[in-house]
DOMAR-43472 format. One line per field, with one value per residue (C-alpha): residue number from 1; residue in three letters; z, y, x. Coordinates in nm, 4 decimals. Layout:
N
i <- [NUM,...]
aa <- [ALA,...]
pz <- [Z,...]
py <- [Y,...]
px <- [X,...]
//
This chain:
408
i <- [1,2,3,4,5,6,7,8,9,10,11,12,13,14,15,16,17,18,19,20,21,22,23,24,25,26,27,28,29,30,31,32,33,34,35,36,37,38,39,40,41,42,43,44,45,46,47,48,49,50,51,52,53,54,55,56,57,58,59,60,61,62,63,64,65,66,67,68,69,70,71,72,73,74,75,76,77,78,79,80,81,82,83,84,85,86,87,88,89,90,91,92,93,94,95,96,97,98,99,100,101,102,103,104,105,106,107,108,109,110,111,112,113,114,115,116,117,118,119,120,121,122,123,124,125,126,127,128,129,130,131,132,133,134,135,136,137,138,139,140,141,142,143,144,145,146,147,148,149,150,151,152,153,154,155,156,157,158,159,160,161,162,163,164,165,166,167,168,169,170,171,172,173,174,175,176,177,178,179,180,181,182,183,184,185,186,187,188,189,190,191,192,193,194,195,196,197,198,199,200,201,202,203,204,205,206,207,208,209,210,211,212,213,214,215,216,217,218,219,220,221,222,223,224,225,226,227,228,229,230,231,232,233,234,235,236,237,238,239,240,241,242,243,244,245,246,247,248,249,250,251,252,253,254,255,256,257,258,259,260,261,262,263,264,265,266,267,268,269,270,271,272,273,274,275,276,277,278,279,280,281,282,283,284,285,286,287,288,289,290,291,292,293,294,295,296,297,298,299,300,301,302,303,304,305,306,307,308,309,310,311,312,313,314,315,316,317,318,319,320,321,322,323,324,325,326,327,328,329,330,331,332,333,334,335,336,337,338,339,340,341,342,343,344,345,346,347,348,349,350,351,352,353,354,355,356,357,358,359,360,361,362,363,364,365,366,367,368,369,370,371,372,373,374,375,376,377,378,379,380,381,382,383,384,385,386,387,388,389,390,391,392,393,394,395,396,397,398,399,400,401,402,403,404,405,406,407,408]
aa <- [UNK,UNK,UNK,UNK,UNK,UNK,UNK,UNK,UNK,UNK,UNK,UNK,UNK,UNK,UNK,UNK,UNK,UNK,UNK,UNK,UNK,UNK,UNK,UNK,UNK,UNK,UNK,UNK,UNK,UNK,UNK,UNK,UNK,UNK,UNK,UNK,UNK,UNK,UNK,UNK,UNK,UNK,UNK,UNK,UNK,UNK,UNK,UNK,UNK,UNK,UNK,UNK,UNK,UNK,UNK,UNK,UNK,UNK,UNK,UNK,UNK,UNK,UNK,UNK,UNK,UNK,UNK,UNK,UNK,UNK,UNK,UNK,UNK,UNK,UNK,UNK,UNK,UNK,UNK,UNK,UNK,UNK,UNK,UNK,UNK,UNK,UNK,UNK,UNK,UNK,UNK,UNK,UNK,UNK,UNK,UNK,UNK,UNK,UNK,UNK,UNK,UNK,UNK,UNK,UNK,UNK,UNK,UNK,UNK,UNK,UNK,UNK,UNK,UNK,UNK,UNK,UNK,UNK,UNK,UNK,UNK,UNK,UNK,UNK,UNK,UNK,UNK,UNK,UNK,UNK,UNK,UNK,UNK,UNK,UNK,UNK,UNK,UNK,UNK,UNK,UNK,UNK,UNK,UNK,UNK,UNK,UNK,UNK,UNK,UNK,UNK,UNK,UNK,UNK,UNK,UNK,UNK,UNK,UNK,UNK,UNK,UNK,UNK,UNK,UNK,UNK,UNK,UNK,UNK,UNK,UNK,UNK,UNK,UNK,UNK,UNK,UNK,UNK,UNK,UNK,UNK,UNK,UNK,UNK,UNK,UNK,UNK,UNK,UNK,UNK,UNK,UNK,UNK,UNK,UNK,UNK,UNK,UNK,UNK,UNK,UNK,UNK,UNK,UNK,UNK,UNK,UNK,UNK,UNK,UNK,UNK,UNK,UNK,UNK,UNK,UNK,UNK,UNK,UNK,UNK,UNK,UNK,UNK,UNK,UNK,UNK,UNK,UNK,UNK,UNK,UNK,UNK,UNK,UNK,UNK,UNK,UNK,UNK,UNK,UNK,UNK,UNK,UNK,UNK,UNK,UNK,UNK,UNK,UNK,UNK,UNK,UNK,UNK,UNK,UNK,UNK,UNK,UNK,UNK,UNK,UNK,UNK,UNK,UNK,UNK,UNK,UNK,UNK,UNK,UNK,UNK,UNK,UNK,UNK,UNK,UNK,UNK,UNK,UNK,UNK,UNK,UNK,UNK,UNK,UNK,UNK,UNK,UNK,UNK,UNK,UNK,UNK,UNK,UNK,UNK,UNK,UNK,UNK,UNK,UNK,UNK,UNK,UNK,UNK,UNK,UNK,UNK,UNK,UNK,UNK,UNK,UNK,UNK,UNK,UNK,UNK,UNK,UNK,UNK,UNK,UNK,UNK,UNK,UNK,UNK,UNK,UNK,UNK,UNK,UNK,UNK,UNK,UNK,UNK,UNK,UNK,UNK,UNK,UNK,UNK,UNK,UNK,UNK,UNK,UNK,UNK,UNK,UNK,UNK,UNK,UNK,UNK,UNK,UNK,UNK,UNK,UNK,UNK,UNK,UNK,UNK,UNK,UNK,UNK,UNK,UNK,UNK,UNK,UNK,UNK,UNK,UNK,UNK,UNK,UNK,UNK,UNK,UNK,UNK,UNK,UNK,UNK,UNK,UNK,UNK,UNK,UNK,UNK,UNK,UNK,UNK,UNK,UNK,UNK,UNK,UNK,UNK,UNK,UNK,UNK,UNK,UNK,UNK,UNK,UNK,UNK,UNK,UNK]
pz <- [1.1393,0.9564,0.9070,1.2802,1.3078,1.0258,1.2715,1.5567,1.3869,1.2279,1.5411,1.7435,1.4529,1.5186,1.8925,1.8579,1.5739,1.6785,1.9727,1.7367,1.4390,1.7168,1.8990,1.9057,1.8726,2.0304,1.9446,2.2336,2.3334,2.6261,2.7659,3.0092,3.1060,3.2706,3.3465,3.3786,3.7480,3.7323,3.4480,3.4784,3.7470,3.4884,3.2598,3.5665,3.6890,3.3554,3.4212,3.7587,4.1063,4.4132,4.7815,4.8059,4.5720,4.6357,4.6018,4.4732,4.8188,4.8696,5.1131,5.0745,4.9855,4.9596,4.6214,4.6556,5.0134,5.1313,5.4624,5.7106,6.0766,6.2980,6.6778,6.7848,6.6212,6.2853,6.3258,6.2419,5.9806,5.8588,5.5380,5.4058,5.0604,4.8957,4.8537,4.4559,4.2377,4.0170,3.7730,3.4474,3.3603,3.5930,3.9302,4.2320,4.3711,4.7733,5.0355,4.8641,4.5518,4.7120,4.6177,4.7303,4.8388,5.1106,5.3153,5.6538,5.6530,5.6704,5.5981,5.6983,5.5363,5.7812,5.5849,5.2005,5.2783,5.5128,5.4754,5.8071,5.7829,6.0619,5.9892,6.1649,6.2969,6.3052,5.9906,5.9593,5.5132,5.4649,5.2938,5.0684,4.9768,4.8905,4.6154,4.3745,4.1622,4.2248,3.8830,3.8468,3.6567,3.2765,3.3983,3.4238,3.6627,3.7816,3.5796,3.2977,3.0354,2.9955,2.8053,2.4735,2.4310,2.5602,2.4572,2.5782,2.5130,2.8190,3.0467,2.9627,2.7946,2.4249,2.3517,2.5567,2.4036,2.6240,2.5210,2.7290,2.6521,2.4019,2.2167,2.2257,2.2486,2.3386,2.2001,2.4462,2.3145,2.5332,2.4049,2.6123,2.5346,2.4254,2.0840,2.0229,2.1201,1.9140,1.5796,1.6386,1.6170,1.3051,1.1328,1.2388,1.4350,1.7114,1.7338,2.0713,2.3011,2.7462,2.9919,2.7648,2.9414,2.6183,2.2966,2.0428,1.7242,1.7403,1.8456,1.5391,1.3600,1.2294,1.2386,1.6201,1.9435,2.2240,2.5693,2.8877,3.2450,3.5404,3.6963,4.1033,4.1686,4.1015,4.1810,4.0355,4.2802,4.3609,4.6109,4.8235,4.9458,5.3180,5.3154,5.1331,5.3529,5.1209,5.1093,5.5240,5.6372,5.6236,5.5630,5.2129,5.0819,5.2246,4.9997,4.7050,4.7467,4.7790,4.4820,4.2156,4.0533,4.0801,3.8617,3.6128,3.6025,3.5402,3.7148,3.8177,4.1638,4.4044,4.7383,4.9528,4.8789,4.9164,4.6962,4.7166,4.5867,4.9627,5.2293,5.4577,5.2142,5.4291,5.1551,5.4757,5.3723,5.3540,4.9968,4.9478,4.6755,4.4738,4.7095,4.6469,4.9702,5.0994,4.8957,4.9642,5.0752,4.7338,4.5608,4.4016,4.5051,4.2918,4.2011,4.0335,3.9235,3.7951,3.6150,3.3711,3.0460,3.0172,3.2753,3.1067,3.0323,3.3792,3.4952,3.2744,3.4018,3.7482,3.6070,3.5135,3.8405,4.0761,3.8453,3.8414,4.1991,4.1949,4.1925,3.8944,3.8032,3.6078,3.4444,3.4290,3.2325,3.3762,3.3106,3.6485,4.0325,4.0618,4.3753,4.3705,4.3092,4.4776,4.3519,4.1713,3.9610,3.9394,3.9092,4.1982,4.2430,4.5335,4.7453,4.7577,5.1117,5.3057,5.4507,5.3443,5.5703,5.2423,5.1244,5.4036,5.7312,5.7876,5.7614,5.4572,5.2701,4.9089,4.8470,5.1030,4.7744,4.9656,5.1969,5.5128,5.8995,6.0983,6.4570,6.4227,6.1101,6.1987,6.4980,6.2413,5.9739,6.2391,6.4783,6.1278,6.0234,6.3169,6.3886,6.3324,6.3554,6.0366,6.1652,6.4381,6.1303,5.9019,6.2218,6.2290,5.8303,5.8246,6.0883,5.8880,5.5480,5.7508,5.9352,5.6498,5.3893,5.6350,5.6483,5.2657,5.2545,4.8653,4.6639,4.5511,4.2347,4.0108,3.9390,3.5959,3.3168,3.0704,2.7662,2.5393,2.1701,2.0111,1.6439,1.4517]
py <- [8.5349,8.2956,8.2015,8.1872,7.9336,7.7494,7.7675,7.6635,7.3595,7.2593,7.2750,7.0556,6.7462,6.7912,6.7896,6.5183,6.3383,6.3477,6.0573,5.8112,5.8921,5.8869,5.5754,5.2267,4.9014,4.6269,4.2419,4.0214,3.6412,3.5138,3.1634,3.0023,2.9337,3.2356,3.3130,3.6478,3.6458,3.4990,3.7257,3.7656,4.0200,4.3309,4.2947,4.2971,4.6339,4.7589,4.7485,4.8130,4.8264,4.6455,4.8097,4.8054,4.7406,4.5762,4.7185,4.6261,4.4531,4.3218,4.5492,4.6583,5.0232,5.2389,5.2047,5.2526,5.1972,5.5627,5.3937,5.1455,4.9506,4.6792,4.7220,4.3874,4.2356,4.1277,3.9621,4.2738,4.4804,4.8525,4.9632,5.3715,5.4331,5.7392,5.9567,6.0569,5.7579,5.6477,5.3620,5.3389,5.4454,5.7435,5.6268,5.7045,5.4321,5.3191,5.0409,4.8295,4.8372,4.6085,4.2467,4.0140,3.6520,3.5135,3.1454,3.2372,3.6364,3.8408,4.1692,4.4913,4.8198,5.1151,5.3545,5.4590,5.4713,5.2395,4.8786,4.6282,4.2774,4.0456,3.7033,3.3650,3.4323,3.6762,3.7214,3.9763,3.9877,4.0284,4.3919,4.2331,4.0249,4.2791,4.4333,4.1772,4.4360,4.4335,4.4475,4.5536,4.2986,4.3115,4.3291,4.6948,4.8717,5.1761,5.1375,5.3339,5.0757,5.0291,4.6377,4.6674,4.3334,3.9273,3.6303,3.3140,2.9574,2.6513,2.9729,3.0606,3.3940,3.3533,3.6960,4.0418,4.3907,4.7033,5.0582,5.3253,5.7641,5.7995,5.5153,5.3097,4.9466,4.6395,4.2731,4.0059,3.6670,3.3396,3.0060,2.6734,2.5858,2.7998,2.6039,2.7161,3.1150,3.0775,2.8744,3.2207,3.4564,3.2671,3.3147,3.6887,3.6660,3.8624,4.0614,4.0155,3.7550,3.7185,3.5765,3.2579,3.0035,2.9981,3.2362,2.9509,2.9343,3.3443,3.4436,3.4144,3.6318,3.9403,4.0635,4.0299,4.1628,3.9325,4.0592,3.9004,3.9390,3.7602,3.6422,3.6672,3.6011,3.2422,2.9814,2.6246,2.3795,2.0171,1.8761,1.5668,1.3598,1.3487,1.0887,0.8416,0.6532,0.6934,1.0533,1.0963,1.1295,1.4835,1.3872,1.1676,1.4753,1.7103,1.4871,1.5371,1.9220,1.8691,1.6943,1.9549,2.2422,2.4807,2.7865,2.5159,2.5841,2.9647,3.2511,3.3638,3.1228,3.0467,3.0368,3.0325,3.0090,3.4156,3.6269,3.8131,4.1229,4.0729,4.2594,3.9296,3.7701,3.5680,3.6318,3.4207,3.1119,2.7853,2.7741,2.4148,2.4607,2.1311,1.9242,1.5649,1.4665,1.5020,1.2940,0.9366,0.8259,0.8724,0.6138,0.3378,0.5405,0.4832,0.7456,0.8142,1.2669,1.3324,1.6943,1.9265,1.9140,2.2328,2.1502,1.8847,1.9860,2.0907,1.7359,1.6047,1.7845,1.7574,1.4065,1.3868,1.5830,1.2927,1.0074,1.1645,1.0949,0.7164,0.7529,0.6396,0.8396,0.7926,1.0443,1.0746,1.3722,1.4452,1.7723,1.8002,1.7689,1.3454,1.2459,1.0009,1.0731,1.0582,1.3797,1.6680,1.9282,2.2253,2.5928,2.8065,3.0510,3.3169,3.4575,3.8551,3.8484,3.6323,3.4239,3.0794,2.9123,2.6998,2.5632,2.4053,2.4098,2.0592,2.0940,2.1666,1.8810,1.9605,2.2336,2.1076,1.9420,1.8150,1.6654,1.8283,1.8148,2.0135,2.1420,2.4279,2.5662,2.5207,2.7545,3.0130,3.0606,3.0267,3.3194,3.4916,3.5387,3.6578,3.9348,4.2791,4.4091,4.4144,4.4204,4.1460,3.9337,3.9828,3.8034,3.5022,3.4965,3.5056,3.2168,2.9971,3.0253,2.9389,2.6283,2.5222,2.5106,2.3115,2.0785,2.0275,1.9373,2.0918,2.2016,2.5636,2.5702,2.8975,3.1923,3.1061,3.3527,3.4939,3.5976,3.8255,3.8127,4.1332,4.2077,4.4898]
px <- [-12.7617,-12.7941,-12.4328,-12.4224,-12.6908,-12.5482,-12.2212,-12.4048,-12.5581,-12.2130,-12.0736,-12.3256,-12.2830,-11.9227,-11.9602,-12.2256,-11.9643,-11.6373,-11.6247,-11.7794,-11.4407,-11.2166,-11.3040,-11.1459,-11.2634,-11.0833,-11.1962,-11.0366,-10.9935,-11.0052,-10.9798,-11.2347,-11.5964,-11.7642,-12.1344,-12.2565,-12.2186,-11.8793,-11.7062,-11.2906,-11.2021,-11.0726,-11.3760,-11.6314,-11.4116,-11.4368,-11.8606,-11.8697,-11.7367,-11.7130,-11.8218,-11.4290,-11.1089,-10.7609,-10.4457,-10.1442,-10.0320,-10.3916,-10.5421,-10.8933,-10.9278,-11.2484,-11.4308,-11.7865,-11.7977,-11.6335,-11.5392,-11.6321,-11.5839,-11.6102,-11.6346,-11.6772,-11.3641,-11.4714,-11.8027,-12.0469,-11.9092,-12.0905,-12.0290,-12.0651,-12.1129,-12.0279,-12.3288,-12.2360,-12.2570,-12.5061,-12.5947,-12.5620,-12.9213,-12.8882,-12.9940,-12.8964,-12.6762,-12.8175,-12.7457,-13.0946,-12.8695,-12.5870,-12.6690,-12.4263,-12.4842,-12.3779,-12.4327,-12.2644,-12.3468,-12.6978,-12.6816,-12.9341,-13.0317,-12.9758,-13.0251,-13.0150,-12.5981,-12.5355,-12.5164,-12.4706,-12.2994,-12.3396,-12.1034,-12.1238,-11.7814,-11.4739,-11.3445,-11.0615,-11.0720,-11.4102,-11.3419,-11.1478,-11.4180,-11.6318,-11.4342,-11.6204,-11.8307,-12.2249,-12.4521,-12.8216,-13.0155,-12.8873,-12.5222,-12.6055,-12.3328,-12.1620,-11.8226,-11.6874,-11.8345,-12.1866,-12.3043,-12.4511,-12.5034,-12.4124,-12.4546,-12.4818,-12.4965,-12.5453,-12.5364,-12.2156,-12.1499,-12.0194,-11.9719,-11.9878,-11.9216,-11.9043,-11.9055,-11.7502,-11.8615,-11.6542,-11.7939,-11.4697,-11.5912,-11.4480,-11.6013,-11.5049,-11.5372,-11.4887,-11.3181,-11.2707,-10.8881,-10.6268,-10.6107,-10.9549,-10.8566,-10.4933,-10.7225,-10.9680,-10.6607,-10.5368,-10.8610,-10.8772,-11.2209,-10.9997,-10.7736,-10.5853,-10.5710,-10.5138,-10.3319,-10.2334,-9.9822,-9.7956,-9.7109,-9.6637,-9.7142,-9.6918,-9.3361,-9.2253,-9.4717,-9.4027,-9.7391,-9.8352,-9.6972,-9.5865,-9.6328,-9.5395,-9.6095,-9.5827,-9.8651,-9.7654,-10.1650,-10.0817,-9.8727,-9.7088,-9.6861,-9.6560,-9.9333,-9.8660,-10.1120,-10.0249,-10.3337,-10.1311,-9.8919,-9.6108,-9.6279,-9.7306,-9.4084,-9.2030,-8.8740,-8.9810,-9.1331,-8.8793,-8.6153,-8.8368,-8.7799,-8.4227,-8.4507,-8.5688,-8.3228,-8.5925,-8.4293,-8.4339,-8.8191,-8.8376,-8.7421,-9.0192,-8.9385,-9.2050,-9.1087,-9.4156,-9.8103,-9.8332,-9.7766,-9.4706,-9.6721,-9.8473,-9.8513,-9.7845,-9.5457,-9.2432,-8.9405,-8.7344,-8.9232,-8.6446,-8.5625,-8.5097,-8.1801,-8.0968,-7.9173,-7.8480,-7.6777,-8.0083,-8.1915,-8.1001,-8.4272,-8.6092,-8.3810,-8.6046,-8.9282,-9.2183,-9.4113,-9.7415,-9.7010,-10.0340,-10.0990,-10.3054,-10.2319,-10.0773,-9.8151,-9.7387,-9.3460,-9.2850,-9.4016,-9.1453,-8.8616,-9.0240,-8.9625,-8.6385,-8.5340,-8.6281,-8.5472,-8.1537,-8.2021,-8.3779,-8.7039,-8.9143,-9.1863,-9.4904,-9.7074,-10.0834,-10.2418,-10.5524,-10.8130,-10.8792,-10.8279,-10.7842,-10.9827,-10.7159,-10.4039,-10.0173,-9.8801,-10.0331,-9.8930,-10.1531,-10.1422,-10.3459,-10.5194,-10.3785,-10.6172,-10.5801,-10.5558,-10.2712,-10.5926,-10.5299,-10.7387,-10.9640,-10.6353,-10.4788,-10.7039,-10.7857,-11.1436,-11.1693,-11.1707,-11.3180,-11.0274,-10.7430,-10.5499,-10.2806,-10.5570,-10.3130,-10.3663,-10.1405,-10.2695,-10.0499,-10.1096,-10.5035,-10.4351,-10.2444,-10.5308,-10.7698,-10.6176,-10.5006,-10.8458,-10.9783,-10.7166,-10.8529,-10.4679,-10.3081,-9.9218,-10.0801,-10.1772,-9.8460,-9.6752,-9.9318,-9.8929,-9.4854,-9.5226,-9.8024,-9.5274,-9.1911,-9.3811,-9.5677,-9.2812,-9.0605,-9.3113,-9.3504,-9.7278,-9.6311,-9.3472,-9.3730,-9.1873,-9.3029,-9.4994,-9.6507,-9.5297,-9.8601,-9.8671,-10.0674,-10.0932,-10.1780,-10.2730,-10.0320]
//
């Protein structure tokens, strides 16, 4: 008996043990300003979930919404949620649980599992909207890891570490600038490091992996200001694109302002191939390129490109969006769905970069985004690419390459 409780007992510290001399402990970088409501998209997964999630082509699938409807075309929306999931400190998930904010929506409680959005106006990609995870108060969610502590500094968080069941944790901790994250790695306070724009000074070391990816979720591109009388007219900025050997960038080639990972991706789009009989008009051309610092080479061989053609180009380094500028080199953001209505409708002014007005494109986003009919809306998206890259409002030139540094 008493070698079977001794057994028993053995067996229980073993059981109770084990996870904790089996788990891992990762110590990662990552690049960027982020509040506790605004963490990067896999981390906030990694904590919780969103009423939906996206997938792989962008289309909203059921997460912890189990379904949901609109019968009036995309202006009332009524979300199901699964009847199974609970919070991290056991309690049962319900519609009063869902938190998110909106300006131009109100939502309702039907019941404990049913959740009713009622928007200002149609809008066709609000699911995919709601796959942005929902938190109870302490960044407590529904996810597989649970937060064991943050800190902050100016309301930014400084350092987050998570802990899944089996007690493998993960310390998160947030630098402004990649030199800062790459000077952290060198001194060992981490141990891996995300989505950097470039791999120096570590491709040479023997004691770090380099991994790359491509990041289709964004985009480098050359915004006109159609505002600016030099840059108004089509066929000045339609010789600039004529202008540029664009597989002399990367190949990684961006073609339109979709993803080509979308489901409403155009892969017809004109390509605009180096072509210097059509490029006459930029001889002599002055132009002002302005662009982030870590563009900085591709503006010089953006650069060099139009100056083998005439032009002479001057470049200003600036850390952010210029509210005055000529042309702009930036890097975007894709939206998950093909709505692009915020970057190029004309009445949006504080996120229209190029500044653009184009009655027909307005009509695209704006029937686009009220289209309930998903192979109704790839039409009006494969329209909005072809007309709006022959009319060169920007130059798409590249889907940025990422890297990720990772300690032996």
């Amino acid at each position: 008996m008493i070698g079977t409780i001794l057994g028993f007992l053995f067996f229980l510290l073993i059981s109770f043990f084990l996870p904790s001399l089996t788990s891992t402990t990762k110590r990662i970088g990552v690049v960027g300003r982020y509040t506790p409501d605004n963490l990067p998209e896999d981390i906030a997964r990694s904590i919780s979930k969103g009423l939906t999630k996206t997938d792989e082509f962008g289309q909203a699938q059921p997460d912890l919404a189990k379904s949901w409807e609109t019968s009036d075309g995309g202006k009332t929306w009524i979300f199901i949620i699964a009847n199974d999931l609970f919070w991290q400190d056991g309690k049962k998930l319900t519609a009063n649980d869902i938190n998110y904010e909106f300006s131009d929506a109100k939502f309702e409680i039907v019941d404990e599992q049913t959740i009713k959005f009622t928007l200002e106006s149609n809008f066709s990609a609000f699911p995919v909207i709601l796959s942005k995870s929902v938190f109870k108060k302490g960044l407590l969610g529904i996810g597989e890891y649970k937060v064991k502590k943050v800190s902050l500094v100016g309301g930014y968080v400084e350092k987050l570490i998570i802990q899944n069941k089996k007690f493998d944790t993960e310390t998160y901790k947030f630098y402004p600038t990649e030199e800062r994250a790459k000077l952290a790695f060198e001194l060992g306070q981490v141990d891996e490091l995300r989505n950097l724009h470039s791999s120096s000074p570590f491709d040479n070391w023997k004691t770090v992996v380099v991994d790359k990816d491509i990041s289709y979720h964004n985009f480098v591109g050359i915004f006109f200001n159609t505002e600016d009388e030099k840059f108004a007219e089509k066929s000045l900025r339609v010789s600039l694109n004529y202008a540029l050997d664009k597989s002399a960038f990367s190949e990684n080639r961006a073609s339109s302002p979709i993803s080509p990972l979308s489901w409403g991706y155009n892969p017809q789009v004109k390509q605009y191939n180096l072509d210097s009989e059509k490029t006459d008009d930029i001889k002599d051309l002055e132009i002002k390129l302005s662009t982030l610092p870590n563009l900085l080479n591709t503006a010089e061989s953006i650069k060099k490109n139009w100056e083998e053609h005439g032009a002479k180009v001057q470049i200003e380094v600036t850390p952010n969006v210029p509210h005055q500028f000529e042309v702009f080199l930036a890097t975007v953001d894709i939206p998950k769905d093909p709505d692009q209505y915020s970057l190029w409708h004309s009445t949006q002014t504080s996120t229209n970069v190029s500044r653009y007005k184009n009655a027909r494109i307005d009509k695209l986003l704006e029937d686009g985004r009220t289209e309930i009919d998903t192979e109704e809306r790839k039409k009006i998206y494969i329209d909005f690419q072809r007309f709006l890259v022959e009319d060169s409002p920007a130059i798409f030139l590249y889907h940025p390459t990422l890297f990720n540094i990772i300690r032996k």
